[in-house]
N, C-alpha and C positions, 0 to 999 in steps of 0.2 A: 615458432614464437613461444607457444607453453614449453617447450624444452630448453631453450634458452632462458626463461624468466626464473624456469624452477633450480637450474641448473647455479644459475645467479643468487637466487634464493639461498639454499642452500651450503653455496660458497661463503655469500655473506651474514650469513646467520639472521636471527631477529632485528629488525635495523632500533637504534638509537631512539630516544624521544627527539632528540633535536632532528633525526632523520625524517621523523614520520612528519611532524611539524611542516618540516621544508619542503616533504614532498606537497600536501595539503595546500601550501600557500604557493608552490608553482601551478600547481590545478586549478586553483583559484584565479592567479593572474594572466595563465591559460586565457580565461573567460572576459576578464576585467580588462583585458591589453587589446581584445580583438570583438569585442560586445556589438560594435556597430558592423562588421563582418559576418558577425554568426546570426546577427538579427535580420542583416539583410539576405543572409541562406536561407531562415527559417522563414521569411515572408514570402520570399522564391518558390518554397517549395506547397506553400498552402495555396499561393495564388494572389490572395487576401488576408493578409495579417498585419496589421498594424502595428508601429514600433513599440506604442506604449503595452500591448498586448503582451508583446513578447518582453520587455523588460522587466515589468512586474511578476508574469509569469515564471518565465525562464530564467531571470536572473537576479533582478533585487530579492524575491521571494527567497529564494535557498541560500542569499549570505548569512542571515542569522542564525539557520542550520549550519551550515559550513564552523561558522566562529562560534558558536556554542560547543562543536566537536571540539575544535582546535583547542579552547578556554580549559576543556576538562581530561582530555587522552591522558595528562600525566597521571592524575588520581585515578581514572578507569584500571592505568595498566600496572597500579601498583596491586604486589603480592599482599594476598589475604593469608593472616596467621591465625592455625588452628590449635589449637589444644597448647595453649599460652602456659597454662599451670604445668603440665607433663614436661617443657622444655628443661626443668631444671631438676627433672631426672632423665634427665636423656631421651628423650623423646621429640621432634619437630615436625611438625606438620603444615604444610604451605599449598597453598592456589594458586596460581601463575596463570593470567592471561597470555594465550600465548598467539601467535599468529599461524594462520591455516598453512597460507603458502601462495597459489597463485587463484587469485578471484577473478570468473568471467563474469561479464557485465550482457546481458542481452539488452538493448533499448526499445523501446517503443516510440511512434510519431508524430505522435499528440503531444508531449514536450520533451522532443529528441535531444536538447541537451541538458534539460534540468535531470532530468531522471534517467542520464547516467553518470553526472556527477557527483548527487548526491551518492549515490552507492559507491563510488569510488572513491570519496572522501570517508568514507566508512571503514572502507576497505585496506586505506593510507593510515588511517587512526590504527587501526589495529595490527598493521606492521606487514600488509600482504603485498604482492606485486598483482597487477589488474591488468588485463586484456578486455577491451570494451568492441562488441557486434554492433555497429550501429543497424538502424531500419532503414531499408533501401526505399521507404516510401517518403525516405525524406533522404533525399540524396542528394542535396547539395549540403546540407547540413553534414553528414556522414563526413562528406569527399573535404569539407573543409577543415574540421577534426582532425580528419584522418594526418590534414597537411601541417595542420600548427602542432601536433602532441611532441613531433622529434625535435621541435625547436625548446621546447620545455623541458622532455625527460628521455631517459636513455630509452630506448625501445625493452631490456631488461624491467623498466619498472611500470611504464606504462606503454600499452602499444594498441592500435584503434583499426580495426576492418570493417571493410564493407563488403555488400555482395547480395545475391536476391536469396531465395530460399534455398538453394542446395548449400550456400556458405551456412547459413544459419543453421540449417539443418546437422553440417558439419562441428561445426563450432561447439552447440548443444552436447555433441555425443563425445568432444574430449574428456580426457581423466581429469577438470579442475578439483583444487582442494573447497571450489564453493561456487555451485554458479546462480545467478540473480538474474530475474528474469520478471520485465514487466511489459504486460500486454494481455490477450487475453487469455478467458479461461479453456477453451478449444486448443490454440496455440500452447498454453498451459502443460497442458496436457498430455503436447510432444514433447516438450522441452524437459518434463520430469519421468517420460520412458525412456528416454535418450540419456540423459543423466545419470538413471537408474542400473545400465549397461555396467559403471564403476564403480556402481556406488556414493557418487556425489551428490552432498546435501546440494538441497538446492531453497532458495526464497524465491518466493511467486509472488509477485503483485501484481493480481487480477483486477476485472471488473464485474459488473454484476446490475443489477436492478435496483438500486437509491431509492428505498420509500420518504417519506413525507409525509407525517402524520401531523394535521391542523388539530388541535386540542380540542376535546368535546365541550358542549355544555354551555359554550358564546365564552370560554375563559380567551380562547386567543384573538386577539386584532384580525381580523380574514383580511381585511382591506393591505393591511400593512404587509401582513404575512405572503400575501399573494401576489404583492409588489417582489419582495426578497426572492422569492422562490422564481416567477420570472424572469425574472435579472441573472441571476444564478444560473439558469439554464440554457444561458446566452453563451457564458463563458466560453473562448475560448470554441465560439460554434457549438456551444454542447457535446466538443469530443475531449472529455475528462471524466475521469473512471469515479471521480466522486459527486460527479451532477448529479442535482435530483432527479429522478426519471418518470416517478409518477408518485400523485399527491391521493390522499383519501381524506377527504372534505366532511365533517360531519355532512348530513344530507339538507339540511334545513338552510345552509351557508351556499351551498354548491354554486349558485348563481353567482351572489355574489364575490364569490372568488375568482370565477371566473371572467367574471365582470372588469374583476379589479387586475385582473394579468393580462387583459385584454388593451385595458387603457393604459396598463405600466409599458406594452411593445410597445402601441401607437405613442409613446411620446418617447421613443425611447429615439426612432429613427427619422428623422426626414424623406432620407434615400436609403435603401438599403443596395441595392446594386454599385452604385458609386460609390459607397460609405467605404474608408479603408480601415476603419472600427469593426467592420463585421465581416467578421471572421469565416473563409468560404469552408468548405468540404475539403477534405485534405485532398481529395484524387477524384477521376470519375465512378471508380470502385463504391466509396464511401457513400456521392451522394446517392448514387441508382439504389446501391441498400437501404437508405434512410425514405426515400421516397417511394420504397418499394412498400416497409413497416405501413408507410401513411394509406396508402393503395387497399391496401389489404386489408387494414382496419376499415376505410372509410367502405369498400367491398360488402363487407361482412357486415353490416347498419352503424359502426361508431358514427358519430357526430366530427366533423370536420370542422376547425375554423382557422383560416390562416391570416393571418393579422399581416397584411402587405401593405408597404404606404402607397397611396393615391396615384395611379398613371402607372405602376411598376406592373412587369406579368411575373411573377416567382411561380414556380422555380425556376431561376434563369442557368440555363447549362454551359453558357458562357464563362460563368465568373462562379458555377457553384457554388451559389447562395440557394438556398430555400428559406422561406420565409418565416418568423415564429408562429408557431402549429400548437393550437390546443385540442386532446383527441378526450371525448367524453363517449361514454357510453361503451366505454369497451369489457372485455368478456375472456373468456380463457378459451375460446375459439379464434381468438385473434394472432398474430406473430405479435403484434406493439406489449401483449399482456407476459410473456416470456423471453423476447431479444432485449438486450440492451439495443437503447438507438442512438446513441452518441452521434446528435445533429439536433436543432433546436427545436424538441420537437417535446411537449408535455402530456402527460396522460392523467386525467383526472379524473377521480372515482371516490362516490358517497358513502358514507360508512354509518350506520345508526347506531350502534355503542361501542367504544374501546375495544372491548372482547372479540369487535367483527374484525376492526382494523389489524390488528396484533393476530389472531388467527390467520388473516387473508395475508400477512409480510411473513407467518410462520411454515403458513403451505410453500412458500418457494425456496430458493437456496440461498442461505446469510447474505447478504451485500458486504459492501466493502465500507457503508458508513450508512447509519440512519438517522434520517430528522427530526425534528421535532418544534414544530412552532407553537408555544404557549408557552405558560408560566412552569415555573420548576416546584410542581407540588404533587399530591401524592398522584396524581394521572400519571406525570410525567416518568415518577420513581415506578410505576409498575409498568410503563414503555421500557425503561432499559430493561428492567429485572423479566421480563419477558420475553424479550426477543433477542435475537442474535446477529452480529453484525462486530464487524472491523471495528468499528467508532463511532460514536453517535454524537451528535453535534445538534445542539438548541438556538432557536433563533437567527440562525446565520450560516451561511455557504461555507462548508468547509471546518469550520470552526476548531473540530478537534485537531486540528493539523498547523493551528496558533502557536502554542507553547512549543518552541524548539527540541523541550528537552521528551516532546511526546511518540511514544514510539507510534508510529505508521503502518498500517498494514492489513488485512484481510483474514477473513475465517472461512473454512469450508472451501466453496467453489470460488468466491471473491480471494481466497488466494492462503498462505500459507510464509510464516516469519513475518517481520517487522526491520524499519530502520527508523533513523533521523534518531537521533542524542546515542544515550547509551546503548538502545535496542543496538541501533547499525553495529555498532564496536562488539558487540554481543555477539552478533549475528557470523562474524569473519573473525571471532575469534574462539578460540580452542582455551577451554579452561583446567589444564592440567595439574591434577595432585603431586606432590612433592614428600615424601613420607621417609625419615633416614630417624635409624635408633642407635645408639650408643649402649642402650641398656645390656647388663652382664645376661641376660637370658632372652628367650624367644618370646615373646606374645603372642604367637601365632602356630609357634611348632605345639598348640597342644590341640592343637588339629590333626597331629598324625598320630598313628598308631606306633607301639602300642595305648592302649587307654588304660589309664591306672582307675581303681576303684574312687580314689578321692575326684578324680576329675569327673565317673558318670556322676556324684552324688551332687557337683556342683551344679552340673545341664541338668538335673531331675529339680535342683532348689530352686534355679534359675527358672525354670518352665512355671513350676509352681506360685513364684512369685508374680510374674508376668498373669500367669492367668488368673489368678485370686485379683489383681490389679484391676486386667480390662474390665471384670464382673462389677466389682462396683464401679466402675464408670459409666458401665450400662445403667446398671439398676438406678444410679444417682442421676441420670439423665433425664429418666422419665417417659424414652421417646421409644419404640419398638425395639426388642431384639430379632423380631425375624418377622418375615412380610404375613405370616399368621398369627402375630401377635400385635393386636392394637391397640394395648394397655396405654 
């Protein structure tokens, strides 16, 4: 398949704006012609998922992405001109967005078709041909992809496998000109030594540990706050790389926070076994790890409280539900204090000043988004300027991941690159210089020997210049010249 795309690549050069467009909007209607198919795989393969779960999710969500791409590719993949004044002595200087060549797609299961779409309308925008792995832990989802892509596009431009981990493993270690990969950071971690075999860049979009900092001092709503953050954590069963994972409550609030995420579950379900709103475990895999995290906390002294409606026994291993779980009291002797638990499961911990909060999110490795419930003042401004993270988002689930035109993505172990608006197009695409002279002499041959006398005197003016320069910059700065001087 990658010899055949690349081979097509190649034959046909950069494709057309009207091409990229076209492919975009068959990708799109891919999705749109067959939504109540792909929704009914996607429910299949969780157990429990409900339509509207998957719609909003998987599909209304990422059209404004998609047609935001679409609105703008032509301006992305215009040429940038340099040294505008030199043209008109012979001289031209040009950028060219150019396209890689062929982009693999690894997916992930948690929303196995939003999040190879969007990479692959990234990928369309910027003029590549895509090969997408689906995850075989959603395998009907895969197998139905896999069936509808030849009806849309030539196998040349898009083409869709499945397979358990020896394909994936396969797949990972071809020659792509870009491969994208979302899931975790462990998995991560193969996929960019296997990569590394060719030298292929790669994008990671990992997960990580979602803190959640409630604002000190009584500035935030707890009541409100602790509704949002609850709710949030339902998402989707709580398997989404940007839930919040655990909250730090100033200490004086703790109660009532918890209080109030207690009453936000119990009114959230009547039933939760029969509810087709609540979203199970993706596999038996998933829930035994999630209930393993609860175990070993609850083990170790955390505080347990499972918010189950009336008459229900959760965790039910029938329908792999577990019930919404709030874990306090936990410790860095814990797995819940280090694993991500993607399942509905919260961790809440008291914090007595800012300094402890941002200290305690700094000891561990960047997330892929941080929260923040309170006002936007200066607490707030020394949260971001402080800590590290993918995105950080106020007030609301998700939030940075609103604006269409906002690039997406992870630092550190939460992951590496960006897509969604320009990032994507950025991401799959190659920005090559263009440099041609006309001029009667060289600019460059005076790099070669021999060296005349008038040219050392020019590198000795030139040096001179430069450093009498940086000097006052220094001096005019006011701020150290060297880590022994604290002037």
């Amino acid at each position: 398949m990658l010899h055949r795309q690349r081979e097509a690549f190649v034959e046909q050069g950069p494709p057309e704006l009207a091409v990229r467009l076209n492919r975009i909007d068959r990708l799109l209607a891919l999705v749109l012609d067959n939504t109540d198919a792909l929704v009914e795989a996607m429910g299949a393969d969780f157990g429990t998922r409900s339509r509207a779960a998957s719609l909003f999710t998987e599909v209304v969500g990422m059209i404004p992405v998609i047609e935001h791409t679409r609105k703008n590719v032509a301006r992305w993949s215009k040429t940038t001109r340099l040294l505008r004044a030199a043209r008109v002595v012979g001289l031209r200087a040009d950028v060219e967005p150019t396209p890689l060549g062929v982009v693999g797609i690894i997916g992930p299961w948690n929303f196995p078709l939003n999040l190879v779409v969007l990479p692959a309308t990234a990928a369309f925008a910027a003029g590549n041909r895509v090969m997408i792995k689906m995850s075989e832990i959603t395998p009907r989802t895969g197998a139905l992809l896999e069936e509808l892509a030849p009806k849309y596009f030539d196998p040349t431009e898009l083409a869709v496998v499945n397979g358990g981990p020896e394909v994936a493993a396969a797949f990972s270690a071809l020659p792509f000109d870009h491969l994208f990969f979302t899931g975790s950071p462990d998995i991560g971690i193969r996929v960019q030594r296997a990569a590394a075999e060719h030298l292929v860049p790669v994008t990671l979009e990992l997960g990580g540990k979602n803190p959640v900092v409630v604002a000190p001092g009584g500035a935030a709503d707890v009541t409100k706050a602790a509704a949002r953050i609850a709710a949030a954590r339902l998402v989707n069963g709580g398997q989404v790389c940007v839930c919040p994972d655990y909250v730090l409550v100033p200490r004086a609030h703790l109660e009532a926070f918890a209080d109030s995420a207690r009453r936000t579950w119990r009114g959230m379900f009547d039933t939760i076994v029969a509810n087709p709103d609540y979203c199970s475990s993706v596999n038996e895999a998933n829930f035994d790890r999630v209930l393993g995290l609860i175990d070993d906390a609850r083990s170790k002294g955390a505080v347990v409280q499972a918010v189950a409606p009336a008459g229900e026994q959760l965790p039910d291993r029938a329908t792999r539900k577990i019930a919404p779980t709030l874990v306090s009291g936990v410790d860095d002797g814990m797995r819940i204090a280090h694993e991500e638990v993607f399942g509905p499961v919260l961790a809440v911990l008291p914090y007595d000043g800012l300094a402890d909060a941002i200290d305690y999110i700094n000891a561990r490795p960047a997330p892929l988004v941080a929260y923040w419930y309170g006002p936007d003042g200066d607490d707030f401004r020394r949260f971001v300027r402080s800590t590290r993270s993918g995105g950080v988002a106020r007030n609301d689930f998700a939030a940075q991941m609103i604006p269409s035109a906002a690039p997406f993505g992870g630092v550190g172990r939460s992951g590496m690159g960006a897509y969604h608006g320009k990032a994507g197009f950025d991401a799959f695409s190659h920005y090559r210089t263009v440099v041609g002279s006309d001029l009667p002499f060289s600019i460059t041959g005076s790099a070669a020997p021999p060296f005349t006398k008038p040219m050392k005197l020019y590198a000795d003016a030139a040096l001179r210049r430069a450093r009498n320069k940086t000097r006052r910059r220094l001096a005019q700065s006011g701020l150290p010249r060297s880590s022994g001087d604290r002037r």
